[in-house]
SEMARTOR-338804 format. One record per residue (C-alpha): chain; residue in three letters; y, z, x. Coordinates in nm, 3 decimals, padded with zeros to 5 digits. Example, Ala and Ser with C-alpha at 12.3 -4.5 7.8 and 13.67 -1.06 7.14 Angstrom:
<recs>
<rec chain="A" resn="ALA" c2="-00.450" c3="00.780" c1="01.230"/>
<rec chain="A" resn="SER" c2="-00.106" c3="00.714" c1="01.367"/>
</recs>
This chain:
<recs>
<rec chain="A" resn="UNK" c2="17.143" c3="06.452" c1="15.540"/>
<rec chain="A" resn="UNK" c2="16.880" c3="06.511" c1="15.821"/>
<rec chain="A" resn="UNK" c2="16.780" c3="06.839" c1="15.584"/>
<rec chain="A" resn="UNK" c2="16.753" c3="06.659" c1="15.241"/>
<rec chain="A" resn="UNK" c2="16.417" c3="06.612" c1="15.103"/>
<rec chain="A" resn="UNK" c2="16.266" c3="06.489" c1="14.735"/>
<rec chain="A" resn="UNK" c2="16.044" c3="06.759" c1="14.579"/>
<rec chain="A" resn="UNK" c2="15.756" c3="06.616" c1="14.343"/>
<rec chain="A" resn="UNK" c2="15.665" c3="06.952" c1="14.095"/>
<rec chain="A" resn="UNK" c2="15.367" c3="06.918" c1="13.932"/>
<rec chain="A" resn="UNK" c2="15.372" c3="06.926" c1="13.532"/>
<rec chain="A" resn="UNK" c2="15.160" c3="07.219" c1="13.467"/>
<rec chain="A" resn="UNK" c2="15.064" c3="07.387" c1="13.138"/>
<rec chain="A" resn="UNK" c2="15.152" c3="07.744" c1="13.346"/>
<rec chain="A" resn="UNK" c2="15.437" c3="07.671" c1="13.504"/>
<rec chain="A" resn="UNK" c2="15.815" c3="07.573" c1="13.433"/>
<rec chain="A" resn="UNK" c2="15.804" c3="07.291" c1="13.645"/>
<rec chain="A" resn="UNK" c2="16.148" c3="07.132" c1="13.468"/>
<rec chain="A" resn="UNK" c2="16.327" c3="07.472" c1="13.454"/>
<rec chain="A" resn="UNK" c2="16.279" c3="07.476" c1="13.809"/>
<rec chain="A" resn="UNK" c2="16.336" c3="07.101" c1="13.894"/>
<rec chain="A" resn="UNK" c2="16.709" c3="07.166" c1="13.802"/>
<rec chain="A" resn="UNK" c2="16.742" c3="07.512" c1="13.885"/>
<rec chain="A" resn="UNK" c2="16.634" c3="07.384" c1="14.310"/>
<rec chain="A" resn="UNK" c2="16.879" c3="07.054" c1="14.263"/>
<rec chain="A" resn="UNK" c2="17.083" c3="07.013" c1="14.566"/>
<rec chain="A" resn="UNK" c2="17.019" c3="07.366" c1="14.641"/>
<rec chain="A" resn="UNK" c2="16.936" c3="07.516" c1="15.046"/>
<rec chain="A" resn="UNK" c2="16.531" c3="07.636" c1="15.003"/>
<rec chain="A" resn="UNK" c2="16.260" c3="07.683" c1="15.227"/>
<rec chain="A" resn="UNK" c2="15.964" c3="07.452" c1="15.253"/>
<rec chain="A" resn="UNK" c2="15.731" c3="07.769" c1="15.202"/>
<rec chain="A" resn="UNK" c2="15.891" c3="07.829" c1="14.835"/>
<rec chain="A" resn="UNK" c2="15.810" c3="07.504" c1="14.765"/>
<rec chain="A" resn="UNK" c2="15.475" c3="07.515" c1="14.922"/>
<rec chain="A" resn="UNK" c2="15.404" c3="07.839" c1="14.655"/>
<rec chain="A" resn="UNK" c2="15.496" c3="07.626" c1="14.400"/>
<rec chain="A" resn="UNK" c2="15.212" c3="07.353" c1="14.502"/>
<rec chain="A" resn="UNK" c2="15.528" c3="07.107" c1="14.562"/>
<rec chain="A" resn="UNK" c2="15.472" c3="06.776" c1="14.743"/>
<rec chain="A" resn="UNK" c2="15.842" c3="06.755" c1="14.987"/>
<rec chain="A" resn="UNK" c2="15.922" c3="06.369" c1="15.150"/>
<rec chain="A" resn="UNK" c2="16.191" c3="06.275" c1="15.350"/>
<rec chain="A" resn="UNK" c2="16.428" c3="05.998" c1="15.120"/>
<rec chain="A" resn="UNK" c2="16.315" c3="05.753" c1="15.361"/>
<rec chain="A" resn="UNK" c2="15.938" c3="05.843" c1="15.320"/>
<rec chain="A" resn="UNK" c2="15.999" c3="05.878" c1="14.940"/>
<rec chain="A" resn="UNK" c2="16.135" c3="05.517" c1="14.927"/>
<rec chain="A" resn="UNK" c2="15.879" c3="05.352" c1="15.168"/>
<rec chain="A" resn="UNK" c2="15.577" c3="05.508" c1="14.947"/>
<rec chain="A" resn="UNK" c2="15.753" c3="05.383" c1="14.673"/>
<rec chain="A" resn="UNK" c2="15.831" c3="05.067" c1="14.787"/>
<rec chain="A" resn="UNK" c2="15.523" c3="04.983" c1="14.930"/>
<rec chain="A" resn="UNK" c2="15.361" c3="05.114" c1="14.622"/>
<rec chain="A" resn="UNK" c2="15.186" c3="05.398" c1="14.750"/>
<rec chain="A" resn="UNK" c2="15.313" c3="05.603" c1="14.501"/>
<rec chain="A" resn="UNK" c2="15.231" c3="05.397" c1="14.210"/>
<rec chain="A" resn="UNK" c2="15.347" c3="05.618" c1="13.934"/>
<rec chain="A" resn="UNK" c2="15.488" c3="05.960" c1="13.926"/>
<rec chain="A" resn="UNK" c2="15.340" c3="06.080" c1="13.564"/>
<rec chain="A" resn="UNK" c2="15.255" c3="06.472" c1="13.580"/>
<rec chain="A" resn="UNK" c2="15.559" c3="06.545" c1="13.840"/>
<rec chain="A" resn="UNK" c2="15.911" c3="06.619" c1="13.797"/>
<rec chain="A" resn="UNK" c2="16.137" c3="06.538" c1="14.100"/>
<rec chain="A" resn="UNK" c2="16.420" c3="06.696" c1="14.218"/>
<rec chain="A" resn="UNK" c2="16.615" c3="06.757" c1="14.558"/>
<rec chain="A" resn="UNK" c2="16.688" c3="07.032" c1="14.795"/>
<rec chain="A" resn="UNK" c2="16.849" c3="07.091" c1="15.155"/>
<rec chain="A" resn="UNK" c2="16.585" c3="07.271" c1="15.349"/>
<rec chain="A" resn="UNK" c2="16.655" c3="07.592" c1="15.581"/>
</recs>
């Protein structure tokens, strides 16, 4: 689990961002794939303290998926 991380894809008028929200889920990618895509990557314990601690205080304009990294 040390290699799973939430992906935040930005809802874009240019961009797929759902399409490729489920085509990455629980798939092994590269942080530099995401980092083309202008993708914010957390740790699920980072994810859940911003979250929790209301740092992240709505996620409108992303989609979220998962991915193991390589």
């Amino acid at each position: 689990m040390d290699n799973l991380r939430v992906v935040l894809i930005p809802i874009t008028d240019d961009f797929d961002g759902r399409k490729f929200a489920q085509e990455i889920e629980n798939e092994e990618i590269t942080l530099h794939s995401l980092a083309e895509k202008d993708c914010m990557v957390f740790t699920l314990s980072d994810f859940m303290d911003l979250c929790n601690d209301q740092e992240i205080e709505s996620l409108d304009g992303w989609w979220i998926s998962y991915v193991k990294i390589i």
